[in-house]
NUVEXKOL-166563 format. One record per residue (C-alpha): residue number from 1; chain; x, y, z. Coordinates in nm, 2 decimals. Layout:
REM residues N
NUM, A, X, Y, Z;
...
REM end
This chain:
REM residues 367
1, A, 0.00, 0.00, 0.00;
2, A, 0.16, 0.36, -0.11;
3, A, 0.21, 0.61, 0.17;
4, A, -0.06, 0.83, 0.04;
5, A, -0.32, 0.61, 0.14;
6, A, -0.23, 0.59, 0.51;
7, A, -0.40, 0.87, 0.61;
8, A, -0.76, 0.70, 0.52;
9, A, -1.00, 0.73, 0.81;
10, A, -0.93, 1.12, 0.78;
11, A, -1.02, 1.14, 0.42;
12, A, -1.32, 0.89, 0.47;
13, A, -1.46, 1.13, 0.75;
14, A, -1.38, 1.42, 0.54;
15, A, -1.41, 1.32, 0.19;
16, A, -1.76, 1.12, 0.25;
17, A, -1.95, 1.36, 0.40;
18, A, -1.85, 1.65, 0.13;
19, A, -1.97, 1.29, -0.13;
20, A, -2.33, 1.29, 0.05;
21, A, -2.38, 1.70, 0.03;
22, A, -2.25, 1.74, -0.33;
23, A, -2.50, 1.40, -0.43;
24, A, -2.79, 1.57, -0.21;
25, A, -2.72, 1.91, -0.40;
26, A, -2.74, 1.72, -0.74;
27, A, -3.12, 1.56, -0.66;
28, A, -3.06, 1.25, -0.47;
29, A, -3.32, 1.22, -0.18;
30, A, -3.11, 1.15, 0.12;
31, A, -3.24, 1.03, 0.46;
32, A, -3.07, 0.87, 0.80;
33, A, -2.71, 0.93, 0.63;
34, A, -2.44, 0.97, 0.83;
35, A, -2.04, 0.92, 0.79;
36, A, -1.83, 0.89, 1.13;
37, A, -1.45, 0.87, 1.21;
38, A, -1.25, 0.61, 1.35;
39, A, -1.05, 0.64, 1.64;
40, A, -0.73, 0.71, 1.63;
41, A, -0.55, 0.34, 1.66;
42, A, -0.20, 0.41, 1.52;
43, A, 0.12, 0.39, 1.67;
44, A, 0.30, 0.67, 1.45;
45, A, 0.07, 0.95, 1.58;
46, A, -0.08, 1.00, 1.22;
47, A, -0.43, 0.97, 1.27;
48, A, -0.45, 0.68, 1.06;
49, A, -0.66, 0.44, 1.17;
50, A, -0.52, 0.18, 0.95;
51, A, -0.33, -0.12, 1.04;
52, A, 0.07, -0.17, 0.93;
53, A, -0.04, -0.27, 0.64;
54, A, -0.29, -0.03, 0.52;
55, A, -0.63, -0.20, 0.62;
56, A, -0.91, -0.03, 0.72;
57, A, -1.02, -0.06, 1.12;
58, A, -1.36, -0.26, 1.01;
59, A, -1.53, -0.35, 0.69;
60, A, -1.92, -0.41, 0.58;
61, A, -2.04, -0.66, 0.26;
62, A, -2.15, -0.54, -0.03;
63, A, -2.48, -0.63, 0.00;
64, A, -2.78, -0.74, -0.30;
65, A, -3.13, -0.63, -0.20;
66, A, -3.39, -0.36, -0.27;
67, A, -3.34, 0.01, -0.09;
68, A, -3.67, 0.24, -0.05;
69, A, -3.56, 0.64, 0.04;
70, A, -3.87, 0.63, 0.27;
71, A, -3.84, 0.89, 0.52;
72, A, -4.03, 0.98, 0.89;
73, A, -4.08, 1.37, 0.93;
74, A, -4.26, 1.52, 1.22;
75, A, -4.55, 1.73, 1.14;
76, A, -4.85, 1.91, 1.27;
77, A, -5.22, 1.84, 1.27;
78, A, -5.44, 2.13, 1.14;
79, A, -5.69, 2.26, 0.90;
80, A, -5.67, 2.37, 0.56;
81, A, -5.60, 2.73, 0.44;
82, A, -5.74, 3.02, 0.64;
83, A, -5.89, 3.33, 0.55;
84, A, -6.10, 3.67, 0.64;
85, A, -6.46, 3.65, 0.66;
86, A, -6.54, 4.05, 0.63;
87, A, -6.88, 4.21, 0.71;
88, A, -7.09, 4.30, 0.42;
89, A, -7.41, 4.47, 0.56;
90, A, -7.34, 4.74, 0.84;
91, A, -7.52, 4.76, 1.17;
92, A, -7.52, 4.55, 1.51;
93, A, -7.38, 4.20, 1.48;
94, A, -7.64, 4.00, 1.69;
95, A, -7.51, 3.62, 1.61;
96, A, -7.15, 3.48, 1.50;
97, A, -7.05, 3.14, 1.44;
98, A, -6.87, 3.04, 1.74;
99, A, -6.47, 2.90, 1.76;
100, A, -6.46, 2.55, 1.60;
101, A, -6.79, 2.55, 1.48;
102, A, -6.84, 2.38, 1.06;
103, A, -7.07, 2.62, 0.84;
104, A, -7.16, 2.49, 0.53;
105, A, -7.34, 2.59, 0.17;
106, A, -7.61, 2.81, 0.26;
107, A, -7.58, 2.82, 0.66;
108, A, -7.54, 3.12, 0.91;
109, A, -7.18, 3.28, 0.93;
110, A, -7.31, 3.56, 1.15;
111, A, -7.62, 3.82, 1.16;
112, A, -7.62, 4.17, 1.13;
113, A, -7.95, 4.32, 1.32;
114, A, -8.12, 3.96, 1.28;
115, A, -8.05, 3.92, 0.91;
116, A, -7.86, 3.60, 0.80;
117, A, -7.54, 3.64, 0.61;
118, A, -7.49, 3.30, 0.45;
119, A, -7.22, 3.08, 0.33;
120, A, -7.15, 3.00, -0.03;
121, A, -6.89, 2.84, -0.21;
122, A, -6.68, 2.97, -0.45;
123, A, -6.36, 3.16, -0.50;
124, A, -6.46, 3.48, -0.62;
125, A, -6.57, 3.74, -0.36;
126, A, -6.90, 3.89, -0.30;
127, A, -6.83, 4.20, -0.40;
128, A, -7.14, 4.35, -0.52;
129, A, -7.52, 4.32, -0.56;
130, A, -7.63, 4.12, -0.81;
131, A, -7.96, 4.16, -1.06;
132, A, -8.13, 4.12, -1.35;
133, A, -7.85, 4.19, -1.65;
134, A, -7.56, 4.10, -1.47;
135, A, -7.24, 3.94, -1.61;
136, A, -6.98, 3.79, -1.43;
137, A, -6.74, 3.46, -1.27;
138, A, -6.96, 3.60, -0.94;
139, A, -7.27, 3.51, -1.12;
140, A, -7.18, 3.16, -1.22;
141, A, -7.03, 3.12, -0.86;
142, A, -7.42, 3.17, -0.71;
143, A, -7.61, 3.03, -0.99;
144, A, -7.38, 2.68, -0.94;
145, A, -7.51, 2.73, -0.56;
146, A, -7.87, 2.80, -0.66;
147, A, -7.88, 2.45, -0.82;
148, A, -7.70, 2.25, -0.58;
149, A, -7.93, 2.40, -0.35;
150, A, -8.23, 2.26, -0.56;
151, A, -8.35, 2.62, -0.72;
152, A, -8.34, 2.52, -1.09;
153, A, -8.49, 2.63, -1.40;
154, A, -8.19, 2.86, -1.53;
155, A, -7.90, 2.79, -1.73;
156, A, -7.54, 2.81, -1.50;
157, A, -7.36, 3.04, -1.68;
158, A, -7.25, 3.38, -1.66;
159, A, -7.54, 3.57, -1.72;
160, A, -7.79, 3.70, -1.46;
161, A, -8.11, 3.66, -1.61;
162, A, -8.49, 3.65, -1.48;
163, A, -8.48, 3.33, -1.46;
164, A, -8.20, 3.36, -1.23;
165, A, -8.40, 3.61, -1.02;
166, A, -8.69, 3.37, -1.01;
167, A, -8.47, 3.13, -0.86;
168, A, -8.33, 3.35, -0.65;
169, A, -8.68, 3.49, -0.51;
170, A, -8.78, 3.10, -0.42;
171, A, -8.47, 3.12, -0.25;
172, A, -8.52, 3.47, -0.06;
173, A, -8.90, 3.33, -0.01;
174, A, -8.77, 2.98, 0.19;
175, A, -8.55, 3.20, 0.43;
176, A, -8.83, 3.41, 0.51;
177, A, -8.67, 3.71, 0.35;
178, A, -8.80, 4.03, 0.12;
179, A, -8.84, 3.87, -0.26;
180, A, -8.63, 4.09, -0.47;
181, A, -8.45, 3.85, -0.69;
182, A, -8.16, 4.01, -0.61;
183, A, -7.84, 3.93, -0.42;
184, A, -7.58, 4.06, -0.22;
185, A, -7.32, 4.10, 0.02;
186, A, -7.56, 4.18, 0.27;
187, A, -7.70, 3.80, 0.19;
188, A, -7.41, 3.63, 0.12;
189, A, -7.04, 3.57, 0.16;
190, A, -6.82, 3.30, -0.06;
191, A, -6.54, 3.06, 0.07;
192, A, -6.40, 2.78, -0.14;
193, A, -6.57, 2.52, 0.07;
194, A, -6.69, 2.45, 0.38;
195, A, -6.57, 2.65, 0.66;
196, A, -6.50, 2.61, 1.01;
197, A, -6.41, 2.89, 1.23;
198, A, -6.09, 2.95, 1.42;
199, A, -6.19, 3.28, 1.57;
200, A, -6.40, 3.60, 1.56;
201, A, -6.29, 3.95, 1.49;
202, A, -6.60, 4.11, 1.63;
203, A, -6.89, 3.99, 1.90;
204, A, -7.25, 4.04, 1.94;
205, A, -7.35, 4.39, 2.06;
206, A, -7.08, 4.51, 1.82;
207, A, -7.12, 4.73, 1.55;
208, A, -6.96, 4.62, 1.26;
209, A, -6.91, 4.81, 0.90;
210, A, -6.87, 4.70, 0.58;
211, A, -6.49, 4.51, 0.54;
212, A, -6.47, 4.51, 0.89;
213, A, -6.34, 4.17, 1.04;
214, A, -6.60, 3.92, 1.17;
215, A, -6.44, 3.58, 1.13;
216, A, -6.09, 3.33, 1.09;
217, A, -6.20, 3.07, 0.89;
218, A, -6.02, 2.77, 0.76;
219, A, -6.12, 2.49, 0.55;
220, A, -6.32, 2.21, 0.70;
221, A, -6.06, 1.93, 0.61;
222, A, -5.82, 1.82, 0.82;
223, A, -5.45, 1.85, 0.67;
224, A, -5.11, 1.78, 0.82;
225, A, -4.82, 2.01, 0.78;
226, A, -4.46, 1.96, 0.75;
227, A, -4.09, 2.09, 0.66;
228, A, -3.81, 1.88, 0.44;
229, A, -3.47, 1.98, 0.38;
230, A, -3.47, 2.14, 0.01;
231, A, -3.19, 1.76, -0.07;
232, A, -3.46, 1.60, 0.10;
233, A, -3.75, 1.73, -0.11;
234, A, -3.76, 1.42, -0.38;
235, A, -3.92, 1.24, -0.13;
236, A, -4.25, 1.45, -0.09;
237, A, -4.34, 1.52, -0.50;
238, A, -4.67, 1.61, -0.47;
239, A, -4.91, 1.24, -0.50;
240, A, -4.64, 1.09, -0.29;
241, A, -4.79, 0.82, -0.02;
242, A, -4.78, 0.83, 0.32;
243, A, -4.93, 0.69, 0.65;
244, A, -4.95, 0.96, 0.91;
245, A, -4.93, 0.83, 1.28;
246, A, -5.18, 1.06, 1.55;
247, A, -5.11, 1.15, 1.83;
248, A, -5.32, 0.83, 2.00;
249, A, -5.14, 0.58, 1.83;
250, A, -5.39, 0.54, 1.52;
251, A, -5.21, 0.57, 1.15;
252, A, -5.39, 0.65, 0.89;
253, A, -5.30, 0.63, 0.49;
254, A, -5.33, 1.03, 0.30;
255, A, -5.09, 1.15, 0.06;
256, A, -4.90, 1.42, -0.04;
257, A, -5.11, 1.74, -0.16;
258, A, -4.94, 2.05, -0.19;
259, A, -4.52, 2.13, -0.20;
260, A, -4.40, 2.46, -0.11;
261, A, -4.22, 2.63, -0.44;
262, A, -3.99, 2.86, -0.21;
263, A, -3.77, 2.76, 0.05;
264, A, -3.69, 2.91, 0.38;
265, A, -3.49, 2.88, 0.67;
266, A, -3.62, 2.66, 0.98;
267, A, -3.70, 2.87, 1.33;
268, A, -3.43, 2.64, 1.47;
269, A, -3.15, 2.90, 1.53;
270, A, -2.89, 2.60, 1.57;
271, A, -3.08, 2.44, 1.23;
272, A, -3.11, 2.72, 0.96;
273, A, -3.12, 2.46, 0.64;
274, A, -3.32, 2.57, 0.41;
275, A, -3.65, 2.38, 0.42;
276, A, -3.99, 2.36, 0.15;
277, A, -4.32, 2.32, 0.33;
278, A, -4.56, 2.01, 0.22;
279, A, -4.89, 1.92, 0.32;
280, A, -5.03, 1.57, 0.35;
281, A, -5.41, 1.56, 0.31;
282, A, -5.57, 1.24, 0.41;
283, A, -5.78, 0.95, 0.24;
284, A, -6.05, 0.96, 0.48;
285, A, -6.05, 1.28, 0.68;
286, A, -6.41, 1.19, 0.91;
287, A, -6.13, 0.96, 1.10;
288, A, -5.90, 1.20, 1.19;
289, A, -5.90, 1.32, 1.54;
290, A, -5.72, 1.55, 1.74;
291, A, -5.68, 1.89, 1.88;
292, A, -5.52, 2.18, 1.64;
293, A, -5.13, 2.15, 1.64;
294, A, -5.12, 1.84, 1.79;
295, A, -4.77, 1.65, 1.69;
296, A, -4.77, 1.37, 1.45;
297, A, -4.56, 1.20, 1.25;
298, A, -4.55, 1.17, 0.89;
299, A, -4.41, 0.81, 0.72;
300, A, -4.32, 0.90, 0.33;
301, A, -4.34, 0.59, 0.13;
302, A, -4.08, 0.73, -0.12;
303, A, -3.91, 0.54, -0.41;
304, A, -3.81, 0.16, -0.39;
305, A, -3.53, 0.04, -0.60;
306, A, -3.48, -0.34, -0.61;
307, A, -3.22, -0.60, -0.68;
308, A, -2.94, -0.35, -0.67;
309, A, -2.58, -0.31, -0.45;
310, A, -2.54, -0.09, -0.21;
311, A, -2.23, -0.04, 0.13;
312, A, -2.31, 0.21, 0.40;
313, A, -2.28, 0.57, 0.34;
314, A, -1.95, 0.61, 0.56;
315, A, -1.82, 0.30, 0.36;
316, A, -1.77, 0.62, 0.04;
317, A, -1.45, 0.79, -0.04;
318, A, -1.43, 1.11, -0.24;
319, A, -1.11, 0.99, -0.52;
320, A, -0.86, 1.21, -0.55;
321, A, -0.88, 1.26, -0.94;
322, A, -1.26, 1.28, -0.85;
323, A, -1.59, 1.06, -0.85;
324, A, -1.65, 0.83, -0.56;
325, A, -1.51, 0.47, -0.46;
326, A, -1.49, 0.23, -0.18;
327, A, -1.16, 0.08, -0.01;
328, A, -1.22, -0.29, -0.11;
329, A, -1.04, -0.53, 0.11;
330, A, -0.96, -0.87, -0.03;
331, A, -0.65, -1.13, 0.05;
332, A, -0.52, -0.90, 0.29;
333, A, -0.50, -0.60, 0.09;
334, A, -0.67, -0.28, 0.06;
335, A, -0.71, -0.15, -0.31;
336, A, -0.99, 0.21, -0.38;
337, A, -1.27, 0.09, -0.65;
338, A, -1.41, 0.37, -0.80;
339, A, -1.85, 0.35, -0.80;
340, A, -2.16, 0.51, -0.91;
341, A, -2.39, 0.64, -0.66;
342, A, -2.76, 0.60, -0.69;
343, A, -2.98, 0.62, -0.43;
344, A, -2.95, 0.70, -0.04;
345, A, -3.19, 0.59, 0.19;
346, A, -3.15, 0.40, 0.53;
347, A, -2.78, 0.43, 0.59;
348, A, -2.71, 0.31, 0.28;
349, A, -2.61, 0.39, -0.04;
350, A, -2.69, 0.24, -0.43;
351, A, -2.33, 0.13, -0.59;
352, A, -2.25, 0.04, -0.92;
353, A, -1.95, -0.05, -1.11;
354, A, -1.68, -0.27, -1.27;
355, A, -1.55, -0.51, -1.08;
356, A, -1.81, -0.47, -0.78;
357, A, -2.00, -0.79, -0.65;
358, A, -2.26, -0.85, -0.35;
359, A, -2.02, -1.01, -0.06;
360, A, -1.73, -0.77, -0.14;
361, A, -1.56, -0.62, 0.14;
362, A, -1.54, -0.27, 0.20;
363, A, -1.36, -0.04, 0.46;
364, A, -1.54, 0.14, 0.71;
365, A, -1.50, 0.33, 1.03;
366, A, -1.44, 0.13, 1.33;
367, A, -1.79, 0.13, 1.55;
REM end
């Protein structure tokens, strides 16, 4: 063995972990990785942990087998999205919602002097009153709500026609209200979907204006949310599978719903890596329980490669003329193989190249 390669455990220490960051900075997903150094077991004061004749303290098989990059991140329990719900008429609130109540299509967000202001879903805002004539994404919004409702006998379109009124009178007429056919933010208020309310902005006995604050609102659904390193962000594409474990001990199956396009840093002033936020909506949210900001964790199923080779992470050496290799050990000796890196996941790392068979030895750090 030349001189040059005595110094080994300090270049595996070194030279793997700068391997692992310039891998994770290229795409790879990589999860539980780690790369530690030997002691220092030589007599010559080196730092070598290498025997007289070159050898690595310890060695691990090249192993044959399938490798998943499945991952467990700790998450949060909540709801989705959040949003103002803004007074429309002015006057004395004399009802609200209360906190962690669920309104949906066409019940009471709050009252203004005894009048109902209603929920209705769609993502346009009630902005104005609408009649006979009008044109508009706001019309098609309450027209679609008319006839989910049951008030028919209009086309859903964009156009506010009499027919539309009509429809809209049988609806004024069931609520007990003055038939005018038309329709307002004094009536009315839109949200995606079905709400349920976090807080209130204003209580009864209050007066309120128009745009003044009267409700938080999130979505009804239950959602978990989460934070993955930016190299770690492969494993949570949007569709990805998961089981999510509550805080009780129950798991249930969801997947991955929505990945953050910007990354920031983490609130963790020893931990600033930059991190994308995902959220994990589940298959059947009617079983989730638990409070708001409860901790949970979050199992990502990730990608599964099969039949290939892979050493442990801290098995990798960063070659001198570059690329990666392993410290194969065989009849005594100690030669560098140089490898292709795949995938990392579990400690472990996917390795290919010439020469390289499952049961090889390779050099690692002493335990």
């Amino acid at each position: 063995m030349s001189g040059h390669e005595r110094p080994m455990a300090r270049r595996r220490l070194v030279l793997a972990l700068a391997a692992i960051v310039a891998v994770a900075g290229g795409g790879a997903a990589v999860t539980a990785v780690t790369a530690v150094s030997a002691p220092d077991t030589s007599q010559d004061g080196s730092g070598s942990s290498a025997d007289s004749k070159g050898l690595p303290p310890a060695t691990a098989p090249v192993t044959r087998g399938d490798l998943s990059d499945s991952s467990q991140q700790d998450g949060t329990l909540g709801h989705l999205g959040e949003r103002k719900i803004n007074a429309g008429p002015a006057g004395v609130l004399t009802w609200v919602a209360s906190p962690g109540s669920e309104v949906r299509r066409n019940e009471r967000l709050y009252e203004v002097e005894g009048r109902p202001v209603r929920l209705m879903y769609g993502a346009e805002p009630m902005y104005r009153t609408l009649k006979t004539g009008d044109k508009g994404k706001d019309v098609r919004q309450l027209e679609e709500n008319l006839a989910a409702l049951g008030y028919i006998g209009f086309d859903v379109d964009e156009e506010y026609t009499a027919k539309t009124a009509a429809a809209v009178k049988r609806w004024q007429k069931s609520h007990d209200l003055k038939q005018t056919g038309t329709v307002g933010p004094d009536h009315i208020a839109f949200a995606g979907s079905a709400v349920r309310v976090k807080e209130t902005g204003a209580a009864p006995g209050d007066r309120i204006a128009p745009g003044g604050p009267v409700l938080t609102v999130t979505g009804s659904e239950r959602v978990v949310r989460f934070k993955v390193p930016v190299s770690e962000a492969r494993s949570a594409k949007t569709g990805t599978r998961v089981k999510v474990r509550l805080p009780d001990g129950t798991e249930l199956p969801g997947r991955v719903s929505a990945v953050g396009k910007t990354a920031s840093a983490g609130d963790d002033p020893q931990d600033r890596t930059p991190k994308i936020a995902v959220t994990v909506s589940f298959d059947d949210p009617r079983k989730v329980t638990g409070i708001d900001q409860a901790p949970v964790t979050v199992d990502l199923t990730g990608e599964t490669r099969r039949d290939i080779l892979t050493v442990p992470v801290n098995a990798l050496l960063a070659l001198p003329g570059g690329g990666f290799g392993v410290q194969v050990v065989e009849n005594g000796t100690a030669r560098e193989l140089k490898v292709e890196l795949g995938m990392f996941g579990q400690g472990r790392v996917e390795v290919s190249g010439a020469g390289l068979r499952e049961g090889m030895k390779v050099g690692v750090p002493s335990a």
